[in-house]
C-alpha positions as CSV (number, residue, x, y, z in Angstrom):
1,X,7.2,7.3,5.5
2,X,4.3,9.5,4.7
3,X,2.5,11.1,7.5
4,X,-1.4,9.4,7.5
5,X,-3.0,12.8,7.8
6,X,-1.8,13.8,4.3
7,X,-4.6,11.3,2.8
8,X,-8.1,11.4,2.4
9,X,-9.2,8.7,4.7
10,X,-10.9,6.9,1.6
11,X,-7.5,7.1,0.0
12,X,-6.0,5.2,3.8
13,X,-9.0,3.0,3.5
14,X,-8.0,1.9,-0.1
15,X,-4.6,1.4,0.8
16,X,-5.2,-0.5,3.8
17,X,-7.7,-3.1,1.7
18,X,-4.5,-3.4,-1.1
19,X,-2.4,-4.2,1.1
20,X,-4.6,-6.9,2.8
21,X,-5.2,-7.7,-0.6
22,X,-1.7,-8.0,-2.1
23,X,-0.5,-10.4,1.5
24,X,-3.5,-12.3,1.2
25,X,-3.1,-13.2,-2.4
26,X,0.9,-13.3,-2.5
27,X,2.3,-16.2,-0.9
28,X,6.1,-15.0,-1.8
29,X,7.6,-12.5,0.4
30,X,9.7,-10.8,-1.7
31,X,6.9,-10.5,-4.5
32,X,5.2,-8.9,-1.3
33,X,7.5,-6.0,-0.8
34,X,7.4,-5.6,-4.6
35,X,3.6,-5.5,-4.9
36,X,3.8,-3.2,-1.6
37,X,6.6,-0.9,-3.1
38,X,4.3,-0.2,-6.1
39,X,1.6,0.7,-4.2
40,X,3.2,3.0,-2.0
41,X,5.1,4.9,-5.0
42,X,1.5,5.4,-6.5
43,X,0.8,7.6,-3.4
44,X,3.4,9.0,-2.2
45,X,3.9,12.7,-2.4
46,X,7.3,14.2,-3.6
């Protein structure tokens, strides 16, 4: 997992929102952790 510090804290603030988002508005779990998986590819550093 990526260490928080390594994001702006807008960035961690615009994560934490999606993510709220994305459990809020998906009622399937699985869709979930694909929704979820997305977004944490589109931030994570290689």
């Amino acid at each position: 997992m990526m260490n928080p510090k390594e994001l702006s804290k807008s960035t961690r603030t615009f994560v934490r929102r999606e993510k709220a988002r994305i459990r809020r508005e998906i009622v399937d779990v699985t869709e979930q952790q694909k929704a979820l998986n997305v977004l944490h590819l589109q931030f994570h550093k290689a």
